[in-house]
N, C-alpha and C positions, 0 to 999 in steps of 0.2 A: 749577835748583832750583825747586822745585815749593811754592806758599803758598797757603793760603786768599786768594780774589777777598774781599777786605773788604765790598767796593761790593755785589757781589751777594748777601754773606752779610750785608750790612745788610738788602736787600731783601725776603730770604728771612723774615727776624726781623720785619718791622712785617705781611707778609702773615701769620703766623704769630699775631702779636699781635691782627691783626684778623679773625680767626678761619678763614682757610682755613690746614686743617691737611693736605690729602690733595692729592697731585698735581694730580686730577682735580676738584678747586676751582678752582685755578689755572688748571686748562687752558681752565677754563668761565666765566674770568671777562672781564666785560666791561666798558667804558668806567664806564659808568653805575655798575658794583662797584667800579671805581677811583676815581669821583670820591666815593664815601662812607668812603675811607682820609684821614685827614686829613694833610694836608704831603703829598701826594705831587706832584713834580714833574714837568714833561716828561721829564726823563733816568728817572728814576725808573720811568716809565711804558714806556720805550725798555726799561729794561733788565728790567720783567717779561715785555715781550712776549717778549724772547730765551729766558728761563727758560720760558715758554709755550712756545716753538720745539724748547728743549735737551731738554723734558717729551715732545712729539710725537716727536722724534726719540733716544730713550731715552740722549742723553748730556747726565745733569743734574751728575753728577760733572763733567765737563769744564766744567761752567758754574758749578762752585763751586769750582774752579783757578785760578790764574795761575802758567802754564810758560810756556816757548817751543815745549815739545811740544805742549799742550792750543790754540795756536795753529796751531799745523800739521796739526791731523787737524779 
C-alpha cells in the first residue's frame, strides 16, 4: 500500500515556503541557498539533494511515495 513520504513532503512544504516554487529552483539550488532556509538540518539537507536527483531523473512522484514498489524501481 502506497502513502505519502511525510518526511519528504515536509521538505517539499518549507522549500516551498522559502520561496522556490519550480523544479528548476531546486534543481539550481545551492549549499549557500540552503543555509539561508532556517532549521534546516544535515538530513534535511540529504533529503533535498535526493528530490534534486528524483528532479534530474524525472521520478519526483516516486520521491513523494512510500511503497515497497517505489522501492524497487
Amino acid at each position: 500500500m502506497a502513502s505519502i513520504n511525510k518526511k519528504n513532503m515536509r521538505i517539499v512544504t518549507r522549500l516551498i515556503e522559502a520561496g522556490f516554487i519550480t523544479s528548476k529552483q531546486v534543481s539550481k539550488l545551492t549549499l549557500t541557498d540552503l543555509r539561508k532556509i532556517p532549521g534546516l538540518n544535515n538530513a534535511d539537507i540529504e533529503t533535498i539533494i535526493s528530490l534534486q536527483e528524483a528532479i534530474a531523473g524525472r521520478c519526483v512522484y516516486e520521491f513523494l511515495i512510500e511503497s515497497e514498489e517505489a522501492d524497487e524501481t
